[in-house]
C-alpha positions in Angstrom: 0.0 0.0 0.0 1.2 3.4 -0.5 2.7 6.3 1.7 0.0 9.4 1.1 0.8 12.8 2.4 -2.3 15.4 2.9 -1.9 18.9 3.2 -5.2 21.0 4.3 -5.9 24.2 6.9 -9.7 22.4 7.7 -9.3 19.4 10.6 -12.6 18.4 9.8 -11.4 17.7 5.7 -7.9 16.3 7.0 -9.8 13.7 8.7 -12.6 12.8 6.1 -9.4 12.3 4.0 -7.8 10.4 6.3 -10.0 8.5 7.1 -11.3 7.5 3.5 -7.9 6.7 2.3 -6.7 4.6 5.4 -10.0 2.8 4.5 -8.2 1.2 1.4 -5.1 0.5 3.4 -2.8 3.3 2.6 -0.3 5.1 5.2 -1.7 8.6 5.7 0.6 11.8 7.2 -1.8 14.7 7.8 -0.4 18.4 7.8 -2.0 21.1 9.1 -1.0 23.7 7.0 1.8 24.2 3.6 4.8 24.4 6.0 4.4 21.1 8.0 4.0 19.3 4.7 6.7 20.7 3.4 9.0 19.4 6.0 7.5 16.3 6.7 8.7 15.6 2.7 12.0 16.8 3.3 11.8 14.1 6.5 10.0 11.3 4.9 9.4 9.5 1.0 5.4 9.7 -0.4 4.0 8.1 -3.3 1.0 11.2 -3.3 0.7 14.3 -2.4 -3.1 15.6 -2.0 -3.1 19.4 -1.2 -5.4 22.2 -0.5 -4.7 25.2 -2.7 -5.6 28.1 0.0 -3.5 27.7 3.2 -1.4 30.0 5.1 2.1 29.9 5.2 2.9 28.3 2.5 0.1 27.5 -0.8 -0.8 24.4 -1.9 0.7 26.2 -5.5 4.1 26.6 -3.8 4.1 22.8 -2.0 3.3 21.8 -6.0 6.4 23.5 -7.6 9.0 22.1 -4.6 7.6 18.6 -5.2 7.6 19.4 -9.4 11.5 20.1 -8.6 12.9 18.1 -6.0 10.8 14.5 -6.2 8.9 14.7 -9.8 8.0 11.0 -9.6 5.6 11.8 -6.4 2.4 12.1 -8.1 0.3 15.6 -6.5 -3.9 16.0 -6.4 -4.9 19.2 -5.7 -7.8 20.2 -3.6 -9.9 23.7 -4.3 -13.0 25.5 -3.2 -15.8 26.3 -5.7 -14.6 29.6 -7.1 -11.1 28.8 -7.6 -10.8 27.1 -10.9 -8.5 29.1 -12.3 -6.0 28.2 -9.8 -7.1 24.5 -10.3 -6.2 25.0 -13.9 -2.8 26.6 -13.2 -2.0 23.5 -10.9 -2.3 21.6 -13.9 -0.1 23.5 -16.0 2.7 23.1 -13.2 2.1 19.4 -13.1 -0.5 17.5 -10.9 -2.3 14.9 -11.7 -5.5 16.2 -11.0 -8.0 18.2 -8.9 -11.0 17.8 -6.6 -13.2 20.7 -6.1 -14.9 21.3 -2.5 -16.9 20.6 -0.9 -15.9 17.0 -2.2 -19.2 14.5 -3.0 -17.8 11.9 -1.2 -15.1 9.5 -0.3 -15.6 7.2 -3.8 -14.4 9.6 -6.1 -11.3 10.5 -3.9 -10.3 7.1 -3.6 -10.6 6.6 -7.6 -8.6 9.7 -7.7 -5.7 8.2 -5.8 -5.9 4.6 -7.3 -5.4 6.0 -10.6 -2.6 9.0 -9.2 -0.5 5.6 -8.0 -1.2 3.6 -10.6 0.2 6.0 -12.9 2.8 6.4 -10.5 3.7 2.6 -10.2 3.6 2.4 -14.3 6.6 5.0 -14.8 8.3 3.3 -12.2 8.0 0.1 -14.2 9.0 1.9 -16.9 11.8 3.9 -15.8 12.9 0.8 -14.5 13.2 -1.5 -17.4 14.4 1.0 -19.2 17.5 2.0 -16.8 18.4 -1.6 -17.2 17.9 -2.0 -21.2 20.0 1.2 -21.3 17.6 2.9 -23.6 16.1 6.4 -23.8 12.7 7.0 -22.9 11.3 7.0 -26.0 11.8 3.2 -26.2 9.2 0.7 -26.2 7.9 -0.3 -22.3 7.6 -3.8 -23.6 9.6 -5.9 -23.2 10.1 -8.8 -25.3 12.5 -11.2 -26.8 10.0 -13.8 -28.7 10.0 -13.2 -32.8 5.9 -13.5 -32.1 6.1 -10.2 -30.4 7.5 -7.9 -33.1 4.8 -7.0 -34.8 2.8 -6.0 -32.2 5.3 -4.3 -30.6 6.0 -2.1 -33.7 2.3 -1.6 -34.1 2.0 -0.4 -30.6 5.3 1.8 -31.3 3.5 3.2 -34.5 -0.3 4.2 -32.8 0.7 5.3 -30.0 2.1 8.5 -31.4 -1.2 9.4 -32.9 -4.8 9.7 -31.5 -6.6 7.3 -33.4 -8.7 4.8 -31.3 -7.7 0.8 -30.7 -8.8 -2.2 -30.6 -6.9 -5.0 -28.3 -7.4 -8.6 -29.4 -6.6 -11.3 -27.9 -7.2 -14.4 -25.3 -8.0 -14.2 -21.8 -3.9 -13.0 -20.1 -2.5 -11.9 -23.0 -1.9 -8.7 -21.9 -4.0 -6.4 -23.1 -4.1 -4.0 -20.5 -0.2 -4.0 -20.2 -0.4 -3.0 -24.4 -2.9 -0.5 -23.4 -0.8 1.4 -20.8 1.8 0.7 -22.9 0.2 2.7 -26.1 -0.2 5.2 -22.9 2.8 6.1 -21.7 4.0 6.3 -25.7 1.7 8.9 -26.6 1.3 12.5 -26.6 -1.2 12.2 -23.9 0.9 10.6 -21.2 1.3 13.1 -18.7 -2.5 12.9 -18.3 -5.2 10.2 -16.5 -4.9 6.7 -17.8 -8.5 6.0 -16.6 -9.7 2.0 -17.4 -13.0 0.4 -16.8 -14.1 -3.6 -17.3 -17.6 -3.6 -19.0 -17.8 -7.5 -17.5 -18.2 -6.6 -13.7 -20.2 -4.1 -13.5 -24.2 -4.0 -14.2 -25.5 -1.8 -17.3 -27.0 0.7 -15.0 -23.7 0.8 -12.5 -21.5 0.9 -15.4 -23.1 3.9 -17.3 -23.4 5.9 -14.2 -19.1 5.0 -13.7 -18.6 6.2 -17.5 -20.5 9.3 -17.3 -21.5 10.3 -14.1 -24.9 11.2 -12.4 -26.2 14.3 -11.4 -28.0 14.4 -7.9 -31.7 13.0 -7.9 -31.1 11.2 -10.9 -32.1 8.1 -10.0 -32.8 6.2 -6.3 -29.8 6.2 -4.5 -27.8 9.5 -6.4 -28.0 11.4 -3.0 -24.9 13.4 -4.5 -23.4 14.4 -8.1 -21.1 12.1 -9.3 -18.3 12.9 -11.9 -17.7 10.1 -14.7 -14.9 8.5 -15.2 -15.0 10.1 -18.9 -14.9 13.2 -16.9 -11.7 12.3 -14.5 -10.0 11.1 -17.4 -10.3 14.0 -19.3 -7.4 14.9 -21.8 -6.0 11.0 -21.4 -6.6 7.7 -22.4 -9.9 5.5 -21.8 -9.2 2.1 -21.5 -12.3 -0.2 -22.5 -11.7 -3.9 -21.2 -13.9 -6.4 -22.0 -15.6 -4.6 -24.6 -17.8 -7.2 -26.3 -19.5 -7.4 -22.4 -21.4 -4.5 -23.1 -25.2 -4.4 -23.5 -26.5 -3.2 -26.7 -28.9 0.1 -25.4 -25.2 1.0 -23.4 -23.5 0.1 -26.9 -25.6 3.2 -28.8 -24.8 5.8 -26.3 -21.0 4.8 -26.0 -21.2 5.2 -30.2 -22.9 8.7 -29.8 -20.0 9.5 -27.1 -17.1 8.1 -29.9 -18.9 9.8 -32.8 -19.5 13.3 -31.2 -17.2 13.1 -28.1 -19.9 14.6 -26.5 -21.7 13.6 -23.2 -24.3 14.2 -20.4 -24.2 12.8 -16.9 -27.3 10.5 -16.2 -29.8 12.9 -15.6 -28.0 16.1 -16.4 -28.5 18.4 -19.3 -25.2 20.1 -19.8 -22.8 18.1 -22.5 -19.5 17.3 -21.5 -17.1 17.1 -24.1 -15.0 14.0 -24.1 -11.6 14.8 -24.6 -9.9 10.9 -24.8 -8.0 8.5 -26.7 -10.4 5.3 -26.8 -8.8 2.2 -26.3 -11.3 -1.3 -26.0 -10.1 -4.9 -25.5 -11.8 -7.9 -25.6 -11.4 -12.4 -26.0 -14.5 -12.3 -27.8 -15.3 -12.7 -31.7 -16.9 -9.5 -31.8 -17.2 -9.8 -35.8 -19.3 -13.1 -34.4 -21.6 -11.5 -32.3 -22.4 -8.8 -35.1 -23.8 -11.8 -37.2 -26.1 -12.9 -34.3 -26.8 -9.1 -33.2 -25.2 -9.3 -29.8 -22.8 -6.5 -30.9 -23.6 -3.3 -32.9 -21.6 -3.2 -36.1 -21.2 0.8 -36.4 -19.6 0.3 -32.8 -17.2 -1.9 -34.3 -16.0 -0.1 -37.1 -15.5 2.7 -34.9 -13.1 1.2 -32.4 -11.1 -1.3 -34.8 -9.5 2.1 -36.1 -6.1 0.5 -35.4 -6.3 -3.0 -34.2 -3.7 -5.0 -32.8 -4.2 -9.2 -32.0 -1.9 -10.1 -29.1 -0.6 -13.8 -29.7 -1.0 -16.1 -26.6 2.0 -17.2 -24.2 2.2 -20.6 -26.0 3.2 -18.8 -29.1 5.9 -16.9 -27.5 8.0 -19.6 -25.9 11.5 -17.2 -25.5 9.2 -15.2 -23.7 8.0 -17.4 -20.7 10.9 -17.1 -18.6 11.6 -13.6 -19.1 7.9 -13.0 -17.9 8.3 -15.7 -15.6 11.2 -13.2 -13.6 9.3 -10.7 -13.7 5.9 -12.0 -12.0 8.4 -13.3 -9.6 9.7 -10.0 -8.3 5.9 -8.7 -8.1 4.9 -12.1 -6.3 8.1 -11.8 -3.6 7.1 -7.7 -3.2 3.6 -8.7 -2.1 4.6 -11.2 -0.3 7.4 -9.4 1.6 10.5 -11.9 1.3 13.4 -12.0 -1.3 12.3 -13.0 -4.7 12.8 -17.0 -5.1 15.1 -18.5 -8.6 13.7 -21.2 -10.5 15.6 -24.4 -10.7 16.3 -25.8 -14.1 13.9 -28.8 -13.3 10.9 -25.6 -12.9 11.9 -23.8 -15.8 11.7 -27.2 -18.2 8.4 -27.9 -16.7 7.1 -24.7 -17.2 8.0 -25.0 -20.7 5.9 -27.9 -20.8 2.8 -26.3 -19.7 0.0 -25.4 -22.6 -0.3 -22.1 -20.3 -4.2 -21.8 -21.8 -4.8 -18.8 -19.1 -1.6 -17.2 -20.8 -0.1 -15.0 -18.3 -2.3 -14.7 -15.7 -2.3 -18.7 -15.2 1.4 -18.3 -14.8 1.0 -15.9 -12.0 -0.9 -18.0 -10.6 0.9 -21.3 -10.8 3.8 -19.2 -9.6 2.6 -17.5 -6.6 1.7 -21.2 -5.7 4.7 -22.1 -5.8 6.2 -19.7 -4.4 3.7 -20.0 -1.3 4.8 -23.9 -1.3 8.5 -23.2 -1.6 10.5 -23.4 1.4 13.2 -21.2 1.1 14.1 -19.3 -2.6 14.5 -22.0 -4.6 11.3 -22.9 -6.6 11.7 -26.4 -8.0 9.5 -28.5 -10.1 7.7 -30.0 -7.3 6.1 -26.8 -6.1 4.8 -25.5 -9.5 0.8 -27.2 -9.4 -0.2 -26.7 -13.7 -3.0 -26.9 -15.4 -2.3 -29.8 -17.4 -1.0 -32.3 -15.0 0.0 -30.9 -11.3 -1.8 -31.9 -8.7 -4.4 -29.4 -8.6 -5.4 -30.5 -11.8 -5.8 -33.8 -10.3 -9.4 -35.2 -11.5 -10.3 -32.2 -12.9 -12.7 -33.1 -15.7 -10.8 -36.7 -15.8 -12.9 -39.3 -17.8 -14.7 -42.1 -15.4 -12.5 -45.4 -15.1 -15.0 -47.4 -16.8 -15.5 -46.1 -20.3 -18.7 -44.2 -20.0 -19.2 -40.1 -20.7 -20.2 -37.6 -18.9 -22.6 -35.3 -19.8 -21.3 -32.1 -21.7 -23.0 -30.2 -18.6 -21.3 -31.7 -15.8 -18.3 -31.5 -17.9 -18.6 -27.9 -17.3 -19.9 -27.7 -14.1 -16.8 -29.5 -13.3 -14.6 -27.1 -15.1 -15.6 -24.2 -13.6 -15.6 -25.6 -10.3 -12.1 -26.3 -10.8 -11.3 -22.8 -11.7 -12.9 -21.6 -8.8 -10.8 -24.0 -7.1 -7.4 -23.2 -8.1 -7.9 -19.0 -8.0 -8.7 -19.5 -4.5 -13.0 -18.2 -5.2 -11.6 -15.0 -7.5 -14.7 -15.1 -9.4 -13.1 -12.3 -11.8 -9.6 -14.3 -12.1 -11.6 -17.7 -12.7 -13.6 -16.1 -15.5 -10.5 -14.8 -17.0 -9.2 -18.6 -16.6 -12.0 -20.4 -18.4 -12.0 -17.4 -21.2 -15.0 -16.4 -20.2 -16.7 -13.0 -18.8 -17.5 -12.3 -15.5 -21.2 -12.1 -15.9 -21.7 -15.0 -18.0 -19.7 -17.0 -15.1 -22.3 -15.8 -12.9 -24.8 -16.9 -14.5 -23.5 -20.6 -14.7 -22.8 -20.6 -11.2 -26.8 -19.5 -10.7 -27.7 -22.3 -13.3 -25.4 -25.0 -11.2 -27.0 -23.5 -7.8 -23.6 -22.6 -6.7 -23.2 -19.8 -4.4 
């Protein structure tokens, strides 16, 4: 979780902060006023930095600039009072990543506000990262790859990213789509602004429209507050699309009025918005399929396969496996808290043998198991439980000794079970295993009488 610093003159907003952060796990330092915070960041290292712009002593403007020039990789949300837009606006120019205006709606869109300031945050990292150790500039790709399958998508991503035309990600279930979306990101002349993503599978039509475009107060049973859209918070960046082909058909025709006139109203307002984005949309599905049986609007299509790109899964990119492998083990040992563990030889040939049908995401998993079952650093063969063969796969789906068949149904009851099984309950991450969506998994587990 993440060290957040907040700077603001009111007690009574320094604790509703606080308190709404700490809620998600983060460290919170409060200061009361410009100059505290500015020597509590001389004292201590912050991932975020959320100010007030009016304080005495020292402005939320000035605390902006000395974090700007001594630690630019902190990311900085700015807090102002209705009235005060033009400073909000000149806080942008110097830098931050975004403002809230008071009195704030609530604790939801603060929260968003900070996932999305870290995330960012934790993306240059990354990036800054792997390229310190390639050696290259910045301008170099941020994926890396070593597998001949990769090229071309690589270049493609290289190629779009410069311009603002809007993409379509293609692929299996793991492949990485969201990676080549920040990716096409962080290239792009819109990178110093929100990358702001949203799944269409687990979220309900009504929920998800209200996330996209917000909801004035009143507008429906519940809306005790306005509520800025994500469109909104993510305005002059990218909007990332997953799961795409997820999306009900009357929520289809307003997203294609939003992508053809990159205009908007919240739910229940009557002001437009304009949309100022570069789209983005992924999805496993055959959407080209689901236009023949009417499942997916064909105008829609057209206008987000602008540039598409088809990812190839991890079993077509075999000098890729370990490299990735290495990698998900430095995240697994960080969230874990002990030094990252080294694959024997034995492991790395029998993760070579693997099919690896939940591409990357089922070798996460497979290695966080391992590295869970591992004693000390070494990961061997032994403590890596596949797909096709370990010993959580162990009857899974398995034809009866005596010859007969099971039924197609219990064949699949059986299969998601097993998912469900090895992801520990994720429902999300056991949808992404089977290649499915999230609410079409629900509704088998409702048809089996699973809760």
């Amino acid at each position: 979780m993440a060290r957040i610093l907040v700077a603001d003159d009111e007690p009574g907003l320094r604790e509703f902060v606080t308190d709404a952060l700490e809620l998600d796990a983060h460290t919170v330092v409060a200061a009361k006023d410009g100059r505290e915070a500015s020597k509590l960041l001389d004292e201590r290292g912050f991932d975020l930095v959320i100010t007030d712009l009016k304080m005495p002593g020292l402005t939320g403007i000035e605390l902006l600039r000395k974090v700007r020039a001594e630690q630019p990789e902190v990311e900085v949300i700015v807090m102002t009072a209705h009235g005060t837009v033009d400073n909000a606006v000149e806080a942008m120019k110097l830098g931050a990543f975004e403002y809230l205006q008071k009195p704030l709606s609530g604790p939801d869109e603060l929260r968003l506000l900070a996932h999305r300031a870290l995330e960012r945050r934790g993306l240059r990292d990354r990036v800054d990262g792997a390229e310190r150790r390639a050696g290259t500039d910045p301008a170099g790709p941020p994926l890396t790859y070593g597998d001949p399958a990769m090229t071309p998508v690589v270049d493609a991503i290289d190629k779009v990213a410069r311009t603002h035309a809007t993409v379509l990600l293609l692929g299996e279930s793991g492949t990485g789509k969201e990676v080549a979306a920040h990716a096409i990101h962080l290239r792009s002349p819109r990178a110093s602004r929100p990358f702001m993503a949203i799944n269409c599978a687990a979220l309900s039509e009504t929920l998800l429209e209200s996330e996209l475009f917000g909801h004035e107060k009143g507008a429906f049973t519940g809306a005790s507050e306005r509520q800025r859209g994500r469109l909104e918070l993510a305005a002059g960046g990218t909007f990332f699309l997953d799961e795409i082909g997820e999306m009900k058909l009357e929520l289809q025709a307003k997203l294609l009025r939003v992508l053809q006139e990159r205009r908007y109203e919240r739910i229940g307002g009557a002001r437009t918005l304009e949309a100022d984005v570069r789209w983005i949309a992924a999805t496993n599905r055959d959407l080209r399929g689901m236009i023949a049986t009417g499942a997916f609007r064909e105008d829609l299509y057209h206008r987000l396969a602008v540039f598409p790109i088809k990812l190839p899964p991890l079993r077509d990119r075999p000098a890729d496996l370990l490299p990735i492998a290495r990698t998900l083990l430095v995240r697994i040992a960080r969230d874990l808290k002990r030094s990252v563990p080294r694959l024997t030889p034995a492991a790395e040939k029998r993760l070579g043998t693997s099919s690896w049908r939940g591409n990357v995401r089922e070798l996460a998993n497979a290695l966080e198991r391992a590295a869970i079952l591992a004693d000390g650093d070494l990961i061997d063969a032994e403590h890596l439980w596949l797909e096709d063969g370990g010993p959580s796969a162990a009857g899974a789906a398995a034809p009866p000794g005596d010859g007969t068949v099971k039924p197609l149904a219990e064949l699949e009851r059986e299969a998601v079970l097993h998912a469900l099984a090895v992801v520990g309950g994720n429902r999300r991450r056991a949808a992404e295993l089977l290649g499915i969506g999230e609410r079409t998994l629900y509704d088998k587990l409702k048809k089996y009488g699973v809760d």
